[in-house]
Every structure is written in structure tokens, then in C-alpha cells.
MIGU-714744 format. One line per 3 residues: number of its first residue (from 1); their letters; for each residue y, x negated, z of N, C-alpha, C, O, CB. Coordinates in nm, 2 decimals. Glycine has a CB too. Example, Ala and Ser with C-alpha at 12.3 -4.5 7.8 and 13.67 -1.06 7.14 Angstrom:
1> as> -0.57/-1.32/0.78/-0.45/-1.23/0.78/-0.33/-1.32/0.78/-0.33/-1.42/0.85/-0.45/-1.13/0.90; -0.22/-1.28/0.71/-0.11/-1.37/0.71/0.00/-1.29/0.79/0.11/-1.34/0.80/-0.06/-1.41/0.57
This chain:
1> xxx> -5.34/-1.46/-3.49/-5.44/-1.51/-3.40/-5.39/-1.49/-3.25/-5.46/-1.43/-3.17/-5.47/-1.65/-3.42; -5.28/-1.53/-3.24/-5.22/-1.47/-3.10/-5.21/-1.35/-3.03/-5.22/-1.32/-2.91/-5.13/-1.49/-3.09; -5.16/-1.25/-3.16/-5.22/-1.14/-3.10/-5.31/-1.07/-3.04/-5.32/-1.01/-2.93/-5.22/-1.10/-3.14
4> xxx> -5.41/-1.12/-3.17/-5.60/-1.11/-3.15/-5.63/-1.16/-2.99/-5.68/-1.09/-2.91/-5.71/-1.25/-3.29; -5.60/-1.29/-2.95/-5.61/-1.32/-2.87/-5.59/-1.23/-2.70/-5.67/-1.20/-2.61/-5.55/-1.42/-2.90; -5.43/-1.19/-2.71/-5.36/-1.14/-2.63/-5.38/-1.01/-2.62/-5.33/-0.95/-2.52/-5.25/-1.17/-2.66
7> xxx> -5.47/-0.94/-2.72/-5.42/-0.76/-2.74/-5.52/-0.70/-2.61/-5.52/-0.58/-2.59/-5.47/-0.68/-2.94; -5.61/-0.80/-2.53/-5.71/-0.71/-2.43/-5.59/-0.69/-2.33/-5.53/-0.58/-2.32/-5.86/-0.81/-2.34; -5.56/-0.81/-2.27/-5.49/-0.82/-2.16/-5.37/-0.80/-2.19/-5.29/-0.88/-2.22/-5.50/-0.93/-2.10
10> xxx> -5.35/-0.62/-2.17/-5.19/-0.62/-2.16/-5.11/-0.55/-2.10/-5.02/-0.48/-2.14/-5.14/-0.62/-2.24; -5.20/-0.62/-1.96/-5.10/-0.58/-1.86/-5.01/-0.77/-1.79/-5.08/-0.88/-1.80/-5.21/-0.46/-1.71; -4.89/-0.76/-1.73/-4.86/-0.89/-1.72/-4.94/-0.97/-1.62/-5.01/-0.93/-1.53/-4.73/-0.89/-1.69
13> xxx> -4.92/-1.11/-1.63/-5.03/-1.24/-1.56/-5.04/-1.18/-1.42/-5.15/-1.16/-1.38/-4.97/-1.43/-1.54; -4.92/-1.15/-1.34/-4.90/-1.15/-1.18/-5.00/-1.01/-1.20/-5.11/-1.02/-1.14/-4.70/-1.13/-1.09; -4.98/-0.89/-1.26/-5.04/-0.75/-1.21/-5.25/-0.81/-1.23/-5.35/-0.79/-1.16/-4.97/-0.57/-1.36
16> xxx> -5.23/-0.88/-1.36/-5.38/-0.90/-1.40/-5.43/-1.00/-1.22/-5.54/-0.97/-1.17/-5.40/-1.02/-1.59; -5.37/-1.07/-1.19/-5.40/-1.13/-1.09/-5.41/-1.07/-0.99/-5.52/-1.07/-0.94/-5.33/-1.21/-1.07; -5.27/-0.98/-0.93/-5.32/-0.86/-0.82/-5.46/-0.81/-0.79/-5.53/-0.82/-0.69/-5.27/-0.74/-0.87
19> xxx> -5.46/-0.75/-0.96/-5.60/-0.67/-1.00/-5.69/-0.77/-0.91/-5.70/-0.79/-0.79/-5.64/-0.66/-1.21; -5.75/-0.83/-1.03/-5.87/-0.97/-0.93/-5.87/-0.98/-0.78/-5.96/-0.95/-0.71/-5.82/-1.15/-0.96; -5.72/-1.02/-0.74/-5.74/-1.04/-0.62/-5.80/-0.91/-0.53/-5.90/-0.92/-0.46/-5.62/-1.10/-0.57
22> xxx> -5.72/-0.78/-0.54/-5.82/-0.70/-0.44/-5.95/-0.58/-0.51/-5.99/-0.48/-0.45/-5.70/-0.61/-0.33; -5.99/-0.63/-0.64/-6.13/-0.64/-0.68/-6.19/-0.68/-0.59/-6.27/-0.61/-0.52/-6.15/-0.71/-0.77; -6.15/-0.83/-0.58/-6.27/-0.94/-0.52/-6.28/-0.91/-0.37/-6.35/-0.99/-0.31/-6.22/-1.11/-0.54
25> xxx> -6.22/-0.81/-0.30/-6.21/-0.81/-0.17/-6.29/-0.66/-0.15/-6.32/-0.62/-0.04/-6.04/-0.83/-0.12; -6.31/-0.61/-0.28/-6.40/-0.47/-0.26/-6.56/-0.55/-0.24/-6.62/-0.47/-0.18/-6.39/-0.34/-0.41; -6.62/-0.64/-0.26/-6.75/-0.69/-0.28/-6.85/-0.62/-0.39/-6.96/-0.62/-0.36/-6.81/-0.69/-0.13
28> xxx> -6.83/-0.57/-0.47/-6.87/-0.54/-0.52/-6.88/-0.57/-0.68/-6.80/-0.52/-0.76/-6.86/-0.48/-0.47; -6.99/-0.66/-0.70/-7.03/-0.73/-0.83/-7.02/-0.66/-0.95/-6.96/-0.71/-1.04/-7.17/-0.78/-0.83; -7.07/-0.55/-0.95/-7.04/-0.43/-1.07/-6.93/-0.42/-1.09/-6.88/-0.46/-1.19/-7.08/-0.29/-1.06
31> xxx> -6.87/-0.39/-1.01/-6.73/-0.37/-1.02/-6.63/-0.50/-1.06/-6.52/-0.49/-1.13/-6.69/-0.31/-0.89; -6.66/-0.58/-1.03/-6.56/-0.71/-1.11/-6.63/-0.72/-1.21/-6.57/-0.69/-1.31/-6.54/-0.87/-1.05; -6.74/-0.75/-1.23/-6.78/-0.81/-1.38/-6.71/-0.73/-1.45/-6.62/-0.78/-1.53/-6.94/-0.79/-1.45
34> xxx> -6.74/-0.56/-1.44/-6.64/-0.52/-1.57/-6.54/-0.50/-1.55/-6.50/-0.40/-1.60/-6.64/-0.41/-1.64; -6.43/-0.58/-1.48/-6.29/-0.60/-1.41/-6.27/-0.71/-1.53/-6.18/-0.71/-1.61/-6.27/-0.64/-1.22; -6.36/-0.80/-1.52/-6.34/-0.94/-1.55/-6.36/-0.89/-1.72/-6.30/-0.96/-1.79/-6.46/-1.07/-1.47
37> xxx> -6.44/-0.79/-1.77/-6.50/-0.80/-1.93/-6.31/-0.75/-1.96/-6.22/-0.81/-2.03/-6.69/-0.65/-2.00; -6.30/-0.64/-1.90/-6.18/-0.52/-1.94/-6.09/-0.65/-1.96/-6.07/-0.69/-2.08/-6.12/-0.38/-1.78; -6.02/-0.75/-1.83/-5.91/-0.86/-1.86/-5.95/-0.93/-2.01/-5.87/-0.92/-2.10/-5.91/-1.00/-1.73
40> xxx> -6.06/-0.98/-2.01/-6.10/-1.07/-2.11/-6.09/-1.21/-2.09/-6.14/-1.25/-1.98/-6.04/-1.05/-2.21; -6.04/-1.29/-2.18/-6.03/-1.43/-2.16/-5.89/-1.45/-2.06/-5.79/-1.38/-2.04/-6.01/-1.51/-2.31; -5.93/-1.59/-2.00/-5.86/-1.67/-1.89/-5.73/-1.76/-2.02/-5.75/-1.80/-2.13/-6.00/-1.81/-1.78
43> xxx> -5.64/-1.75/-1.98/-5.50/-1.84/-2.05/-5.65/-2.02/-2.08/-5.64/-2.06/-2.20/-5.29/-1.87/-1.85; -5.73/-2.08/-2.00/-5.77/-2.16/-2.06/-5.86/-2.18/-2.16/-5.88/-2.28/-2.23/-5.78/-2.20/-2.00; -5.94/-2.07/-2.16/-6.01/-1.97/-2.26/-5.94/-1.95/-2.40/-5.96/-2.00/-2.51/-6.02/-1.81/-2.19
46> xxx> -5.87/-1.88/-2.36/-5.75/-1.88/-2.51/-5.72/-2.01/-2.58/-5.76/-2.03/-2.69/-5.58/-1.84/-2.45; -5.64/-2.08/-2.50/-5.58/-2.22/-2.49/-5.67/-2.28/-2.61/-5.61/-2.33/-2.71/-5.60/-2.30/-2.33; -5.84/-2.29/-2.59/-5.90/-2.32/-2.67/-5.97/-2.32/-2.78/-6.01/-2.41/-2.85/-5.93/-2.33/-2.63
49> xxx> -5.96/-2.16/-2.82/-5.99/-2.05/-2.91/-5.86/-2.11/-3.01/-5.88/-2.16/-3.13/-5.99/-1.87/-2.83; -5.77/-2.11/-2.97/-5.64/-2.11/-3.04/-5.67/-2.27/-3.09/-5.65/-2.31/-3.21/-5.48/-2.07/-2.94; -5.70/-2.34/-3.00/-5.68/-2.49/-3.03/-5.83/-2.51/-3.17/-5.83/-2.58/-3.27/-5.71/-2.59/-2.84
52> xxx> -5.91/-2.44/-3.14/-6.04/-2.48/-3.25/-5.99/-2.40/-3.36/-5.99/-2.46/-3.47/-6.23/-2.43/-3.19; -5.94/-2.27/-3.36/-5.89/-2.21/-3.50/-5.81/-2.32/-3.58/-5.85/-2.35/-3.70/-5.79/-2.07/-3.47; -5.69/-2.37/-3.52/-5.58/-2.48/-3.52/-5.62/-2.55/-3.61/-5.58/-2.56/-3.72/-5.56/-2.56/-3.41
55> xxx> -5.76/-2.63/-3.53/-5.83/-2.77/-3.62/-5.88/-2.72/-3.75/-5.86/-2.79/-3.86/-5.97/-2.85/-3.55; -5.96/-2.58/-3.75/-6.04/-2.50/-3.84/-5.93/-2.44/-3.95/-5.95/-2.38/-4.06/-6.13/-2.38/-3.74; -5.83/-2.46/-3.89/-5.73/-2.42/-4.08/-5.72/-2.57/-4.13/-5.74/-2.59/-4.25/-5.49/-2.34/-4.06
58> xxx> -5.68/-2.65/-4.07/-5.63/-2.80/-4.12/-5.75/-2.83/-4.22/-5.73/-2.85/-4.33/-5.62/-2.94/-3.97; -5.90/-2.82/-4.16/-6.00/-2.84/-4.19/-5.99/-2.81/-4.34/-5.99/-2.89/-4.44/-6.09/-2.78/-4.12; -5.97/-2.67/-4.33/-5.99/-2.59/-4.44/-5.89/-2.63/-4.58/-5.93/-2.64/-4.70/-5.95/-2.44/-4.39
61> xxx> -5.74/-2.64/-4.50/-5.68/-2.69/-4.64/-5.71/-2.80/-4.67/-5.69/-2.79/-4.79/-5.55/-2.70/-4.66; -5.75/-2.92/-4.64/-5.80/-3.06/-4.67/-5.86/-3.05/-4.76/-5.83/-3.11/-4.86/-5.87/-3.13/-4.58; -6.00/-2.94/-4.75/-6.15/-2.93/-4.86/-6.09/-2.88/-4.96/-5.97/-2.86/-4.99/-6.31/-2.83/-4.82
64> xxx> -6.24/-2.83/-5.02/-6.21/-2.79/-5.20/-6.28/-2.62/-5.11/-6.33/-2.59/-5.00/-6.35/-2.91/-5.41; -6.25/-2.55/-5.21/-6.33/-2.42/-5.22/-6.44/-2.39/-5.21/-6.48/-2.29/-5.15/-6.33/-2.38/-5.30; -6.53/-2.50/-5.30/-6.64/-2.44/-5.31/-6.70/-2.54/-5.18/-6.81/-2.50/-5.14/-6.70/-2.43/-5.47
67> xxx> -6.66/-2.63/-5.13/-6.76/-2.64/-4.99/-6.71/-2.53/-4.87/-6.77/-2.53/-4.76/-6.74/-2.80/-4.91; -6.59/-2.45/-4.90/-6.55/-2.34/-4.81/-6.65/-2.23/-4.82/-6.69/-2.16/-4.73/-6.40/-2.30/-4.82; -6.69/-2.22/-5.00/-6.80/-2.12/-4.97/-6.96/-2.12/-4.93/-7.04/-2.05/-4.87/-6.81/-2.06/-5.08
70> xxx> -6.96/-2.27/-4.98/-7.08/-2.31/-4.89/-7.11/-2.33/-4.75/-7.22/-2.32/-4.70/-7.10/-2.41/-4.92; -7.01/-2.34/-4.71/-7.00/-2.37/-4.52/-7.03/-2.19/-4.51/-7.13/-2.16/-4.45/-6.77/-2.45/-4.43; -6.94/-2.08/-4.57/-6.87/-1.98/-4.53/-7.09/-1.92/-4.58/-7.15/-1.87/-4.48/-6.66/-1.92/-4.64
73> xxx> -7.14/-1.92/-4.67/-7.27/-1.89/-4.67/-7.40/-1.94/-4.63/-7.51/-1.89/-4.65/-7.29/-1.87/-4.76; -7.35/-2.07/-4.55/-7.46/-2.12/-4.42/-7.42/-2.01/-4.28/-7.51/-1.98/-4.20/-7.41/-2.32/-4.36; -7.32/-1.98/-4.27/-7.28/-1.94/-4.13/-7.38/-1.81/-4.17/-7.49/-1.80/-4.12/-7.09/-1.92/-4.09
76> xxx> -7.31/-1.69/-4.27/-7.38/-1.54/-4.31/-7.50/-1.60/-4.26/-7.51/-1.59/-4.14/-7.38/-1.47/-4.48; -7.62/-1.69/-4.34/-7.69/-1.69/-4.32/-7.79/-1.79/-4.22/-7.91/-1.82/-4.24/-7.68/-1.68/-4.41; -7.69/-1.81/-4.10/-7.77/-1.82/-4.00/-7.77/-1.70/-3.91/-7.87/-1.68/-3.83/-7.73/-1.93/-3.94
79> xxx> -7.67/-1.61/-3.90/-7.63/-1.51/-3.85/-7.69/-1.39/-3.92/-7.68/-1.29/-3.85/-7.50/-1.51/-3.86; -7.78/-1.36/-4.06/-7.86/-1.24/-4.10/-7.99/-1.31/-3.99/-8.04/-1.24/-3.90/-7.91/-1.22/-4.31; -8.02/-1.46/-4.02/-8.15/-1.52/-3.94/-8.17/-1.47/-3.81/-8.28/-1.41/-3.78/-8.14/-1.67/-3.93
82> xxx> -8.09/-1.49/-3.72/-8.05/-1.45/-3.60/-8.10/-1.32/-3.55/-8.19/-1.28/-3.48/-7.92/-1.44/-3.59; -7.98/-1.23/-3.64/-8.03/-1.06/-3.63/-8.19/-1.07/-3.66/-8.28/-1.04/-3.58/-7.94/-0.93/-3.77; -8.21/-1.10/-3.77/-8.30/-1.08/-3.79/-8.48/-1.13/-3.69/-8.59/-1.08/-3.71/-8.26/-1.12/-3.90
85> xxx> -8.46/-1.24/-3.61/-8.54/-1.31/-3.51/-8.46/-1.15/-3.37/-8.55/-1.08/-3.33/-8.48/-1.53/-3.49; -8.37/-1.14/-3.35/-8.36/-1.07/-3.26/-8.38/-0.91/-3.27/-8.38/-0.84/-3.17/-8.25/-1.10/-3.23; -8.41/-0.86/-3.40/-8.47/-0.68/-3.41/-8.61/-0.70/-3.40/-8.66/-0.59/-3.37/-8.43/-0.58/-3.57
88> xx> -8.68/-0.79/-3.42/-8.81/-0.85/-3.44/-8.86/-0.84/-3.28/-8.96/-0.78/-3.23/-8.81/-1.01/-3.51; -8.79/-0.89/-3.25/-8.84/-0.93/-3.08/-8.82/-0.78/-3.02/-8.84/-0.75/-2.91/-8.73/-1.07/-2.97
């Protein structure tokens, strides 16, 4: 998961910071947004991703199986629902 996390951003904190800072001094909005997509997540961003996965294994070994496949075929199928309300529109 840490990897996953880490594998956008990899260049080190100070250069990613550089970057930003004289981004932000070109004025130009296009140009940071995809400054900002390319970095990815902020260290507090992460912080949290990592922290809900964390709770979301504990979770997991606690239950039985078959509410893991039940939970695991509400999610698919709010997510076919979704696509599906969104190719529609």
C-alpha cells in the first residue's frame, strides 16, 4: 500500500516543493492543475488513505467471509449502477 501510495511522487519532498513553488509564480491555472494531478496526493492525503486501509484490514479479519462477499457485491454493484446512470446521461 505504501508503495501504491508513493509510486506518483517520485521525485524528493524539497524538489516536489521547488516544483509548486515557481509553478505558482508562472500564474497560470492550467499549468498547476496538471502540476498538482502529475505530484498527486499531499503527505496528509496519504496519511489518510493509509489510515482508512489500516482500519479496513482490522475490519476484515474480525468478520466471517461470507459478509466480506456480501459487503465486496454491494460495492460491484453500486459501481455497475453508477456507470450505468452515467453512459445514460
Amino acid at each position: 500500500m505504501h508503495a501504491l501510495l508513493r509510486q506518483r511522487a517520485a521525485l524528493p519532498r524539497e524538489d516536489l516543493e521547488y516544483l509548486v513553488e515557481r509553478v505558482a509564480k508562472l500564474k497560470d491555472d492550467r499549468l498547476q492543475q496538471c502540476i498538482a494531478e502529475l505530484i498527486g496526493w499531499g503527505d496528509d492525503e496519504r496519511a489518510e488513505i493509509e489510515t482508512f486501509v489500516a482500519i479496513a484490514i482490522e475490519v476484515m479479519r474480525t468478520t466471517t467471509v461470507t459478509k466480506l462477499r456480501s459487503a465486496a457485491r454491494t460495492v460491484e454493484l453500486r459501481y455497475l449502477l453508477r456507470d450505468k446512470e452515467k453512459n445514460e446521461k
